[in-house]
PABA-709263 format. One line per 2 residues: their letters; for each residue y, x negated, z of C-alpha. Coordinates in pm, whole numbers, plus 50000, padded with zeros to 5 digits. Last residue first. Layout:
BEGIN
A) Y/X/Z | ... $
END
This chain:
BEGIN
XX) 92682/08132/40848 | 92310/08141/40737 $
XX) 92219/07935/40451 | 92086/08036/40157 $
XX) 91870/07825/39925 | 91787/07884/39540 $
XX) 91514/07742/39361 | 91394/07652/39032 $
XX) 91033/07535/39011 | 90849/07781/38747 $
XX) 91053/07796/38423 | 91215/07442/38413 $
XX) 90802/07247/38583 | 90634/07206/38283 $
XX) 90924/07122/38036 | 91115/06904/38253 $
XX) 91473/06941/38389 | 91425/07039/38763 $
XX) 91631/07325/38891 | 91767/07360/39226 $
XX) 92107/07596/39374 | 92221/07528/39713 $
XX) 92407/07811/39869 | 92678/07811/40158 $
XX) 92709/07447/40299 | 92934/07329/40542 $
XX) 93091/07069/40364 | 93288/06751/40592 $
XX) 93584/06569/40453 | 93671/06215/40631 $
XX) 94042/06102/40473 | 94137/05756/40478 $
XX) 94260/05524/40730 | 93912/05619/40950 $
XX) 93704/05498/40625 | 93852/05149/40580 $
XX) 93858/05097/40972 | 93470/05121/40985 $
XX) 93460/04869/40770 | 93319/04773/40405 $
XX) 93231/04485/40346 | 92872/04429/40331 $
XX) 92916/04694/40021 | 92531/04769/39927 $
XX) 92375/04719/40279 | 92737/04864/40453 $
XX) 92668/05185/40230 | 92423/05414/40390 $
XX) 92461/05269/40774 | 92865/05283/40722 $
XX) 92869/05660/40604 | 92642/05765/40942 $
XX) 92854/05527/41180 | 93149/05705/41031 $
XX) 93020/06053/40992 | 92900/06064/41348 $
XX) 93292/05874/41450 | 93439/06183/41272 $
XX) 93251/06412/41462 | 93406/06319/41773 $
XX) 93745/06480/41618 | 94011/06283/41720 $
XX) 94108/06140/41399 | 94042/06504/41231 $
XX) 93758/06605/40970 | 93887/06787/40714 $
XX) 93769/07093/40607 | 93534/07208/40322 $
XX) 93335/07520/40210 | 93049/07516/40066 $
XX) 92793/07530/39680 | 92519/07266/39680 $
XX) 92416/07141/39321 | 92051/06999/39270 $
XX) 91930/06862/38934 | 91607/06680/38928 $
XX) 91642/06562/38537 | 92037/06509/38535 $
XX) 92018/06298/38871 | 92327/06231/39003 $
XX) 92340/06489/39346 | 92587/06776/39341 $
XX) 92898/06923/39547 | 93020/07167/39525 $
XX) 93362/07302/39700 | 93588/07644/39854 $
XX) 93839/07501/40073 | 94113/07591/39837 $
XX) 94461/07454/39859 | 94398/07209/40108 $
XX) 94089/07108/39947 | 94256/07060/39594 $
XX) 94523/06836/39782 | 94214/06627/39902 $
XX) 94017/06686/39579 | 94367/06503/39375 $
XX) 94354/06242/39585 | 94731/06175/39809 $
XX) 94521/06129/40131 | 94229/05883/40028 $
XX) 93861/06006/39993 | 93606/05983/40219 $
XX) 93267/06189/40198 | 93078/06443/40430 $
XX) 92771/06630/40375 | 92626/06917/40623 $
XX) 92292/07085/40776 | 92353/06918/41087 $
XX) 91955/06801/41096 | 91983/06751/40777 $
XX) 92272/06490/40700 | 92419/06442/40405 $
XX) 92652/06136/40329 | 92892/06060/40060 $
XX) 93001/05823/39799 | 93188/06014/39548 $
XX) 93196/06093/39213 | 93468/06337/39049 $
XX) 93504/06663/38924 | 93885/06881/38918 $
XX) 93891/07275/38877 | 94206/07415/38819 $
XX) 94200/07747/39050 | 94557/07772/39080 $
XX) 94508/07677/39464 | 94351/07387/39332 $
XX) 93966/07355/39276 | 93710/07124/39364 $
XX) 93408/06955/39216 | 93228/06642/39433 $
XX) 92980/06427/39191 | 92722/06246/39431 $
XX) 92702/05848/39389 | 92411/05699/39595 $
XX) 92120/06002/39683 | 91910/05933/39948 $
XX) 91990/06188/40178 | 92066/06447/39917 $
XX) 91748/06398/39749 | 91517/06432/40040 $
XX) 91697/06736/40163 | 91661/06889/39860 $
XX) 91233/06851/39830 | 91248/06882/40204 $
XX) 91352/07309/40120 | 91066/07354/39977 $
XX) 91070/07409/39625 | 91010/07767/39492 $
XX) 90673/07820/39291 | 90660/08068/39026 $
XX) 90354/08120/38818 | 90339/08486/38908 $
XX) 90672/08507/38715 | 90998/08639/38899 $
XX) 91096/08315/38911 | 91138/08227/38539 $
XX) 91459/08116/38498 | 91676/08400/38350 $
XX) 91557/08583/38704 | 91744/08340/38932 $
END
């Protein structure tokens, strides 16, 4: 990210627990798809990351717009709400099946996150709905303040 100031001595790329640390704690996150005509399509989410997979998931219902959008095109970001802190994550997406084991990790994960802010909300609500998982691909950082625009943005890669 020349334009930004990285290729400065004063420089200093965020470690990578600076994003991890956001995403995990992180409430509404703004998912942006596109159809298979490439319309693109933003909306918030509640979702989940988890590190030590190196992926996010969210729910949505069958007949939303980013689940047909996902079909379509797999290709997805995915960002965090803060405007100052700003992190987007660039991946691909795929639905996570009934009998997929996974979906009960994203379950149990989406239920401890939320249940303390919606008591109500079951693990039933989630399974009738769609689970979406995002591999990530690149995860792009830049933090909105004067003395730290030019020298902290950051860039991640991740291996396939």
């Amino acid at each position: 990210m020349p334009d930004y100031g990285v290729e400065t001595k004063d420089w200093s790329p965020l470690p990578w627990s600076w994003a991890a640390e956001r995403l995990a704690r992180n409430r509404n996150y703004w998912v942006v798809t596109a159809s298979g005509d490439a319309r693109p399509h933003a909306m918030p989410v509640w979702g989940v990351w988890d590190d030590d997979d190196l992926r996010f998931a969210f729910s949505c219902g069958p007949r939303a717009r980013k689940a047909a959008n996902v079909r379509a095109n797999p290709y997805v970001v995915f960002t965090v709400d803060d405007t100052e802190e700003c992190l987007s994550v660039e991946g691909q997406a795929r639905f996570v099946e009934a009998d997929d084991t996974r979906q009960d990790l994203w379950v149990q994960r989406y239920l401890d996150k939320y249940r303390p802010v919606s008591p109500d909300l079951s693990a039933d609500f989630i399974r009738q709905n769609l689970v979406i998982e995002v591999e990530p691909a690149r995860a792009f950082a830049v933090i909105e303040r004067a003395e730290d625009f030019a020298t902290r943005a950051t860039r991640w890669v991740f291996d396939d």
